[in-house]
DOTI-464178 format. One line per field, with one value per residue (C-alpha): residue number from 1; residue in three letters; x, y, z. Coordinates in steps of 0.001 Angstrom, whole numbers, plus 500000, padded with zeros to 6 digits. Example, Ala and Ser with C-alpha at 12.3 -4.5 7.8 and 13.67 -1.06 7.14 Angstrom:
<batis>
num c(1  2) .
residu c(ALA  SER) .
X c(512300  513670) .
Y c(495500  498940) .
Z c(507800  507140) .
</batis>
This chain:
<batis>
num c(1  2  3  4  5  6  7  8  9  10  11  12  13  14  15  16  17  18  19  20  21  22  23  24  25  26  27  28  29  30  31  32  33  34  35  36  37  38  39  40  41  42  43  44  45  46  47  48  49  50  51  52  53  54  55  56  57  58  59  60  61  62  63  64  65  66  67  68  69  70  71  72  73  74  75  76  77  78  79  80  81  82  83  84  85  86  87  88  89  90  91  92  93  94  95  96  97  98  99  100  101  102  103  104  105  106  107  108  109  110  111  112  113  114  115  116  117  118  119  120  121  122  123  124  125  126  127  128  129  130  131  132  133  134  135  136  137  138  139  140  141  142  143  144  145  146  147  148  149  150  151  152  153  154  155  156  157  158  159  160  161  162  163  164  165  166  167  168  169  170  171  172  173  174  175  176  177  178  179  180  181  182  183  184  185  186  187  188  189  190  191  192  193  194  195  196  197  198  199  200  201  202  203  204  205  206  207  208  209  210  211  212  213  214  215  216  217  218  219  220  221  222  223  224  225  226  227  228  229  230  231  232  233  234  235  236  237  238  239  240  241  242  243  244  245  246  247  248  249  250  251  252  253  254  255  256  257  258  259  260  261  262  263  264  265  266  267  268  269  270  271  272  273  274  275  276  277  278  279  280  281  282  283  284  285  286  287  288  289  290  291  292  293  294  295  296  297  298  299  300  301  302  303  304  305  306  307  308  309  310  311  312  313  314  315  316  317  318  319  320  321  322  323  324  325  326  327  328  329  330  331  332  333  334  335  336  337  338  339  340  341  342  343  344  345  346  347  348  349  350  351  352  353  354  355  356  357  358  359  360  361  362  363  364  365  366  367  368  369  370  371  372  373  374  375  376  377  378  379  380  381  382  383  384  385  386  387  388  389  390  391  392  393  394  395  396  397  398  399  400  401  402  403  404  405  406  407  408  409  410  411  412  413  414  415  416  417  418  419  420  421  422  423  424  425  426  427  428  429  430  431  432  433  434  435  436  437  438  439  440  441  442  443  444  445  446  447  448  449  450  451  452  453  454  455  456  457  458  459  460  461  462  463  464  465  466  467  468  469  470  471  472  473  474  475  476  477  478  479  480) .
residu c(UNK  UNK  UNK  UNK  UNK  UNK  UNK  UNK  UNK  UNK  UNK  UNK  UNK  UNK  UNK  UNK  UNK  UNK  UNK  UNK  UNK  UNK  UNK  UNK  UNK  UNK  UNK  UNK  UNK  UNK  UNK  UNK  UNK  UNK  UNK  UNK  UNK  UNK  UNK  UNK  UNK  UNK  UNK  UNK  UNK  UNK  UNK  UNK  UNK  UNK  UNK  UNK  UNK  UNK  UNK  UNK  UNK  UNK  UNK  UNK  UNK  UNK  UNK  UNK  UNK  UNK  UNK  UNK  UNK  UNK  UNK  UNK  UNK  UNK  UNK  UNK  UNK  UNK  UNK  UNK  UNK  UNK  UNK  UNK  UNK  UNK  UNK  UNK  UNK  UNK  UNK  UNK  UNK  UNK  UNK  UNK  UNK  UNK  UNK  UNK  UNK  UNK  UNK  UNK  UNK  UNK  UNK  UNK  UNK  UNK  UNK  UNK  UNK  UNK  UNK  UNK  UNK  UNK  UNK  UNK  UNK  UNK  UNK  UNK  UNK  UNK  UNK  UNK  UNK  UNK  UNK  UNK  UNK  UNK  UNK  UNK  UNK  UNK  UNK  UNK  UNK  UNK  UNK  UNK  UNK  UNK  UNK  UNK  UNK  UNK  UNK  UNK  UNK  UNK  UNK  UNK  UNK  UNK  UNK  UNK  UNK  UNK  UNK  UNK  UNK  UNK  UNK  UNK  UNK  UNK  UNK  UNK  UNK  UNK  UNK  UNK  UNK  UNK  UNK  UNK  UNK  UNK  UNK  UNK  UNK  UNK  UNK  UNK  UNK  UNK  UNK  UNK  UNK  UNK  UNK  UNK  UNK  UNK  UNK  UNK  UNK  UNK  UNK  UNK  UNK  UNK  UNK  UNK  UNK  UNK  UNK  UNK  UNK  UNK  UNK  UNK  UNK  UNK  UNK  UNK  UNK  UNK  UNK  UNK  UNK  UNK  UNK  UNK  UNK  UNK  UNK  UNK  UNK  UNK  UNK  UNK  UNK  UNK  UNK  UNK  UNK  UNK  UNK  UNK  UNK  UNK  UNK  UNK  UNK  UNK  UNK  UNK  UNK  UNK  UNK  UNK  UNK  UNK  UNK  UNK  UNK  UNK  UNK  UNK  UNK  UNK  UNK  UNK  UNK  UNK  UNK  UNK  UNK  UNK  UNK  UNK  UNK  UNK  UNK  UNK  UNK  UNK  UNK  UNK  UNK  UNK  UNK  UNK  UNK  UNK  UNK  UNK  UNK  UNK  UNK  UNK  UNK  UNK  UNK  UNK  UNK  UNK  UNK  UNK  UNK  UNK  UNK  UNK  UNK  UNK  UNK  UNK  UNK  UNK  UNK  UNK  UNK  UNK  UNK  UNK  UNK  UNK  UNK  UNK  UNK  UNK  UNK  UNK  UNK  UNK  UNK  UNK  UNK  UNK  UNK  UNK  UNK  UNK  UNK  UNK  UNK  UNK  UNK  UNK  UNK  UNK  UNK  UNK  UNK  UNK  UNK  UNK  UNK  UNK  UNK  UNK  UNK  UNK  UNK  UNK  UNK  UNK  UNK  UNK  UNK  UNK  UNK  UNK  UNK  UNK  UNK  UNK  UNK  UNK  UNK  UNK  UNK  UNK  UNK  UNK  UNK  UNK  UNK  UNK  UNK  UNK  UNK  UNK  UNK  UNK  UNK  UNK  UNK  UNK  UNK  UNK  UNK  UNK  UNK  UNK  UNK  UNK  UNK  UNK  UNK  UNK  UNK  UNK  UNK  UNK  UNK  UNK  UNK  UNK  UNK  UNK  UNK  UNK  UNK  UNK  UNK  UNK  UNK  UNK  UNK  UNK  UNK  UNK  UNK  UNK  UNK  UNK  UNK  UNK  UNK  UNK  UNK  UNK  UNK  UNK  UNK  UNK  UNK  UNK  UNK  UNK  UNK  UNK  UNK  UNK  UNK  UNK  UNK  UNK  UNK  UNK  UNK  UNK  UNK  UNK  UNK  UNK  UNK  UNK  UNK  UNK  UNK  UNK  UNK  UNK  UNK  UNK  UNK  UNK  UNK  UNK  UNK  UNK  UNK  UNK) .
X c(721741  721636  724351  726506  726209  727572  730321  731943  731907  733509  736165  736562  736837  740081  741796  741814  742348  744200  745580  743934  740998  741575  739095  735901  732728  730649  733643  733590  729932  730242  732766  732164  733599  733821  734008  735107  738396  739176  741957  743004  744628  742532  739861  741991  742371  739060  738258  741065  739142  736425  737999  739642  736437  735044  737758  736826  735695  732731  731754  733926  737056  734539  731312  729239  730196  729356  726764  725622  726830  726036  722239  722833  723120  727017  728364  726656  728656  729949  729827  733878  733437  730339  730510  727692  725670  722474  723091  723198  720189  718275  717082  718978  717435  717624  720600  723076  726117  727548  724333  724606  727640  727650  724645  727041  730603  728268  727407  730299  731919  729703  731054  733938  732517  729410  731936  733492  729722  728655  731390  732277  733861  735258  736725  738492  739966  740869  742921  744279  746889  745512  747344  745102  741713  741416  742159  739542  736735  738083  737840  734512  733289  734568  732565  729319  730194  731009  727627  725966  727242  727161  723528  723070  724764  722542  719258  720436  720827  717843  715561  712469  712485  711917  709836  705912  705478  706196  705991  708379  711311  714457  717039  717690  719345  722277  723313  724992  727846  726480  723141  720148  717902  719567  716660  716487  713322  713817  712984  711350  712704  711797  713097  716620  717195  716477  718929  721592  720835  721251  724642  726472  725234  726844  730383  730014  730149  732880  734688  734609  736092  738720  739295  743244  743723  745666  743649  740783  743720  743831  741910  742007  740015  736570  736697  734421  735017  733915  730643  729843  730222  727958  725279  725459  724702  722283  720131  720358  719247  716100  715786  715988  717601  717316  718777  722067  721503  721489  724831  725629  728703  730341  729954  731186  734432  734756  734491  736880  739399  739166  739585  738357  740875  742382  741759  746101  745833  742866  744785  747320  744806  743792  747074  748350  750159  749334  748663  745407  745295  743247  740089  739990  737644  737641  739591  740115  743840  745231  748414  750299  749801  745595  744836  742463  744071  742462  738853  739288  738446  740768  740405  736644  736773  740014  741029  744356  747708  745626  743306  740844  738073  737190  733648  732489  732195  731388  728449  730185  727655  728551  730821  727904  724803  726035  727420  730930  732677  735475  737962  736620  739499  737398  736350  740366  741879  743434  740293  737463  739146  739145  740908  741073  737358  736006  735207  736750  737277  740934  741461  739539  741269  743943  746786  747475  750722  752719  750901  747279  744538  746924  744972  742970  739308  737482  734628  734007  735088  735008  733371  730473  729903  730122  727222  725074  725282  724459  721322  720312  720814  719008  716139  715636  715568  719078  719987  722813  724803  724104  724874  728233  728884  727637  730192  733223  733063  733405  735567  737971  737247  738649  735328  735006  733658  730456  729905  726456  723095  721123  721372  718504  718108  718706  722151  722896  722209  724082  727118  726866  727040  730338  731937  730948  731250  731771  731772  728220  726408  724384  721589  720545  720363  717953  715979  715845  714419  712514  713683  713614  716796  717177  717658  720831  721160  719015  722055  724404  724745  722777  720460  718823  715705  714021  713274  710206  710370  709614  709740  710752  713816  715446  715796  717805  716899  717229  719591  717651  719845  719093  715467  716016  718163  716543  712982  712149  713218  710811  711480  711013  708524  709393  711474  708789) .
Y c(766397  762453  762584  765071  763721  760467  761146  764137  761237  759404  761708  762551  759199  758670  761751  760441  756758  756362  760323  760641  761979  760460  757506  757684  759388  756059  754069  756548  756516  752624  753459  752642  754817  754040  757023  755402  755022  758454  760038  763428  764124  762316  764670  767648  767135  766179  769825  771469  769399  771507  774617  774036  773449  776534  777963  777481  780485  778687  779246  781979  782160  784141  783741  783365  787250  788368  786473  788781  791934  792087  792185  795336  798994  798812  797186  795139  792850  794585  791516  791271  788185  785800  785269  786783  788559  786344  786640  790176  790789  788498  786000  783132  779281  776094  775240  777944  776986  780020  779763  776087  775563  777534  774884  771813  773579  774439  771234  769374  771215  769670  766042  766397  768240  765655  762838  764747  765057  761625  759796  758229  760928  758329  756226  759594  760401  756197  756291  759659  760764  762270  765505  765723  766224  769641  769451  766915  769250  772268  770514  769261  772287  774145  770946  772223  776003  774474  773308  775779  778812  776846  776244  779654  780694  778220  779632  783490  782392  779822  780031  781720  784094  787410  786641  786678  783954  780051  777530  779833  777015  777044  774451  770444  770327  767778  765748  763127  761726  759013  758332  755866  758364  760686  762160  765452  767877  771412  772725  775544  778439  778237  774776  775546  778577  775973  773683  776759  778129  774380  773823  777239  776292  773015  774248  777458  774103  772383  775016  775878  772653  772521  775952  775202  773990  776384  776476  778263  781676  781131  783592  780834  778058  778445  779147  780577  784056  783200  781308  784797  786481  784218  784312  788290  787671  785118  787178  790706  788486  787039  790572  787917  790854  788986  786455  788719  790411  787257  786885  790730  790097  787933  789937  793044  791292  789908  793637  794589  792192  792664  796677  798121  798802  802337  804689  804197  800719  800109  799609  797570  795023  794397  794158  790391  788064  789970  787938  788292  791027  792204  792820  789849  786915  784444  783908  781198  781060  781433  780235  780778  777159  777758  781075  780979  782691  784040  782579  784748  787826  790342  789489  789813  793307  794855  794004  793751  793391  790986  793555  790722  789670  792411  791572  793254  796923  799965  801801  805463  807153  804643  807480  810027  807332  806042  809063  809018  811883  813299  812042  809147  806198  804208  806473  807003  805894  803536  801725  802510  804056  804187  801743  803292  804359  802331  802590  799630  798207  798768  797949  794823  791984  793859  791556  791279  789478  787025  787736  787234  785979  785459  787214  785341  785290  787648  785671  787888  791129  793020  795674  793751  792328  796014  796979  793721  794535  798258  797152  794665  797460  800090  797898  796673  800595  800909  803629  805628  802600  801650  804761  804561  801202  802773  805707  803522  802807  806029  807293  804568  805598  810094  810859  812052  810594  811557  811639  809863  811724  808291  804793  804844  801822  804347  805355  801682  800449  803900  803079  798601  799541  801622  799673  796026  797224  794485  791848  790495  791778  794466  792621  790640  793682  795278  792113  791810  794997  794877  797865  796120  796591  799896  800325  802489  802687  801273  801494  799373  795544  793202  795575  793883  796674  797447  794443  794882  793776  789985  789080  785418  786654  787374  783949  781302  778499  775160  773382  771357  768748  768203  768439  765709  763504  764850  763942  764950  768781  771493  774449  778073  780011  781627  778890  775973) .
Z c(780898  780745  778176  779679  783383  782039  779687  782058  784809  782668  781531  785336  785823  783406  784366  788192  786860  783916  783479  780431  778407  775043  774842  772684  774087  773950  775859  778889  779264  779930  782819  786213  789171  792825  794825  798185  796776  796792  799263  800140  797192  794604  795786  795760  791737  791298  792708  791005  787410  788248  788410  784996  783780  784958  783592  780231  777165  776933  781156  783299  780505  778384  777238  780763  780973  777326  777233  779401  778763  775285  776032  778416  776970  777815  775111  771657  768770  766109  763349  763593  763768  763829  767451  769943  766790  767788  771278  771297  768667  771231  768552  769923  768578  771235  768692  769159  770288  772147  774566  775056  775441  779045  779933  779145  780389  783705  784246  783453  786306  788560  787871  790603  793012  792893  793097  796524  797717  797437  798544  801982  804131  806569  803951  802407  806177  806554  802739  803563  806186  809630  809068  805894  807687  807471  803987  803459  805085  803180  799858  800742  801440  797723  796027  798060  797505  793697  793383  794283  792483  789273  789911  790749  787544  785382  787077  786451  782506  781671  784799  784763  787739  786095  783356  782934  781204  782012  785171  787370  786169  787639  786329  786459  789762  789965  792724  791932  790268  787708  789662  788238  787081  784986  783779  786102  785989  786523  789684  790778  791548  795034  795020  793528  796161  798739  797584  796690  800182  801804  799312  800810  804236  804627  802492  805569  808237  806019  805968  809612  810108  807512  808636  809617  805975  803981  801371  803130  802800  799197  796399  793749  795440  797072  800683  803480  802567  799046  800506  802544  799607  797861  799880  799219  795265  795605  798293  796274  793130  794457  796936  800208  802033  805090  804276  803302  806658  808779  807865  808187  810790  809032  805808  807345  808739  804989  803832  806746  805435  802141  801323  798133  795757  795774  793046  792411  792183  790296  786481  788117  789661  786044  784565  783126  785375  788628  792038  793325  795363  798256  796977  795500  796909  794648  791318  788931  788581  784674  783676  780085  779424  780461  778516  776634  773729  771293  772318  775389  777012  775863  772171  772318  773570  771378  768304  769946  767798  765478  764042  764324  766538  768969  768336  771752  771121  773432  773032  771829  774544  777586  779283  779373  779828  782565  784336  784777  786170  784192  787314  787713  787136  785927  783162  782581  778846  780970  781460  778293  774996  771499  769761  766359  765842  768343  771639  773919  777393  777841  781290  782385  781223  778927  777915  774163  772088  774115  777091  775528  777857  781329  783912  786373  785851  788208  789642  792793  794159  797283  795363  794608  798048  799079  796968  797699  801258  800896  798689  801177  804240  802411  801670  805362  806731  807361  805037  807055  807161  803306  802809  804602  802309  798967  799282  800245  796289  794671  797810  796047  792859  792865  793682  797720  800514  800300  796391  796592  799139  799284  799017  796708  794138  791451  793003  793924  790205  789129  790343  790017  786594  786679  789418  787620  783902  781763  784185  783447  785941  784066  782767  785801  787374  784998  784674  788771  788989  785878  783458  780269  778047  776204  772723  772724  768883  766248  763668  765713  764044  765658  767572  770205  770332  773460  775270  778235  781379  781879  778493  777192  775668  779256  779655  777508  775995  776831  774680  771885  773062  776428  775506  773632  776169  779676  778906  782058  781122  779387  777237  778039  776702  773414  771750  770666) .
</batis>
């Protein structure tokens, strides 16, 4: 991280300064940056920086969610193309690039909204105009929400939690800009859901206070609803249902706010260039001149009018393994179909030709605060009220109102993986509640195999390279 701390606060650096990102690597690291010169809207595109990097195939644009998904039994890489085949046969060195380059994009993100953090708040308000306060809080508060979902996402991908072997190693927490010791030691896991916890806490008082800004309506910036929603994920991760339930008000008024998606609607939420719409929470916006193009979504799951890539293939028995119901929208041709011989994701992220790669990125959904919040209910006794919760999903979905008996963990996990299919949420939740991965077909390319519960391969390596510039960071188990 030494490197990559110093040369993305240097790039951050020239975009603010000099608008431009064109200088070598070795000249940035040698700038110098003085955050109390910031204003109100100096800030506001140092946020808006990070979002772009977030953005990115190699985070959110792509790979963060097939990185995960192709070690679930929903999907697996076909060979189309060489991306993903060690990733999803689970024999993935320190060196691979698809895996480290979500540790780099992930923390390069964190170079504005560290530079927001550690500046001089009363400096930002003198430099800025007084109507601007609120925006000042607001955007304050998304570099604190920033920082801690990208640390959450880092821990979910190389930290130790759910494996049996190692120190119990979260990640390299960073808080600062271009501090003295760049050297960072991973935490522990305890230690980074302290400082997540602590990092959605203080953007919930920012953006309290920044709460007239009108950025805290928008669905493309981080904003208190987002944080709410954050604290669901975090909690059903580490099963701190009480912590989820402490903030049970305020997530059922985000739920009230937000309704699920109606079985009529659900294709067009997907569809290219749409608005985010109301069950939205938080997306990253996309525009023509931002898609990711061919490096994308969409072309990794269909071959699309190419006839190339589509390296991200269905598993031919998903439909039956997973339980769909023949009326289930979701299950519709609209959504999962063949593509010549193959079985695809249609729906999720389904533009192709001109229009390849426009639609936001997806980073939270009503849906999936629904189910945290059910999961956290049912696990602290409350089951008729999970159960209410649970069924407001498939009630959405064709199904009825009352399509599921219990809020068991087996139902809850039943439908996550319908409702989040192909969104990356799969494998966490079969490493969180230790299933092991299934071997769904030992003839598919790049079979992964079955994969136990807490093994070392459920965690990433570190990149070789920040071994080798962090020398206060340690490998996981497995890779040596």
């Amino acid at each position: 991280m030494k490197r990559n701390i110093k040369l993305i606060s240097g790039l951050f650096s020239l975009l603010i300064l000099f608008a431009s990102c064109s200088l070598e690597p070795e000249i940035a690291d040698e700038l110098e940056f003085n955050p109390s010169t910031l204003d109100e809207s100096t800030i506001r595109n140092l946020m808006d920086g990070s979002y772009e990097e977030m953005m990115h195939h190699r985070y959110y644009g792509r790979n963060y969610m097939l990185v995960a998904e192709v070690r679930t039994d929903n999907v697996f890489a076909n060979g189309n193309t060489s991306r993903f085949r060690r990733t999803g046969s689970m024999q993935i060195p320190p060196t691979n690039g698809r895996q480290n380059n979500i540790f780099k994009h992930g923390y390069y993100s964190l170079s504005g909204p560290n530079s927001i953090i550690n500046s001089d708040e009363s400096e930002i308000e003198a430099l800025s105009e007084p109507e601007d306060k609120a925006n000042i809080k607001h955007i304050i508060g998304e570099a604190y929400l920033a920082r801690a979902l990208v640390h959450f996402d880092l821990l979910r991908m190389y930290g130790q939690a759910y494996i049996d072997e190692g120190d119990n190693l979260g990640v390299s927490y960073a808080k600062e800009f271009k501090g003295e010791d760049l050297d960072i030691p991973r935490g522990t896991i305890e230690e980074n859901k302290k400082d997540i916890y602590d990092d959605i806490n203080t953007a919930i008082s920012y953006f309290k206070e920044g709460s007239s800004s009108p950025y805290a309506s928008s669905k493309t910036k981080l904003t208190l609803d987002a944080a709410y929603g954050l604290i669901s994920r975090v909690g059903v991760y580490f099963k701190d249902y009480d912590q989820v339930l402490s903030f049970g008000s305020e997530i059922e008024d985000l739920i009230a706010t937000h309704p699920v998606t109606p079985e009529e609607d659900v294709v067009d939420y997907w569809a290219p260039n749409a608005e985010p719409g109301p069950a939205s929470v938080f997306e990253i916006a996309v525009t023509p001149s931002e898609s990711q193009g061919i490096d994308g979504l969409a072309y990794s799951f269909r071959n699309g009018k190419s006839g190339v890539y589509g390296d991200i293939q269905v598993f031919d028995n998903l439909l039956d393994d997973a339980e769909f119901d023949a009326n289930d929208i979701r299950a519709s041709k609209a959504m999962i179909d063949y593509e010549g011989s193959k079985l695809r994701n249609m729906g999720k992220y389904p533009s192709d030709g001109t229009d390849l790669g426009v639609e936001n990125i997806k980073v939270m959904r009503i849906a999936e605060v629904v189910l945290n919040y059910a999961e956290a209910l049912s696990e602290n006794g409350q089951t008729a009220k999970a159960l209410e919760y649970l069924n407001s999903i498939p009630a959405n979905r064709g199904l009825g109102d009352n399509y599921y008996a219990s809020p068991s963990i087996e139902n809850l996990l039943k439908e996550r993986r319908k409702e989040l299919l192909f969104e990356g949420f799969r494998f966490f939740d079969l490493v969180r509640f230790r299933l092991g991965i299934r071997d769904m077909d030992p003839n598919t390319p790049n079979n992964h195999g079955f994969v136990p519960a807490g093994d070392s391969r459920l965690a990433l390596p570190i990149p070789q390279e920040e071994i080798d510039s962090n020398h206060e960071s340690v490998q996981n188990p497995g890779y040596n």
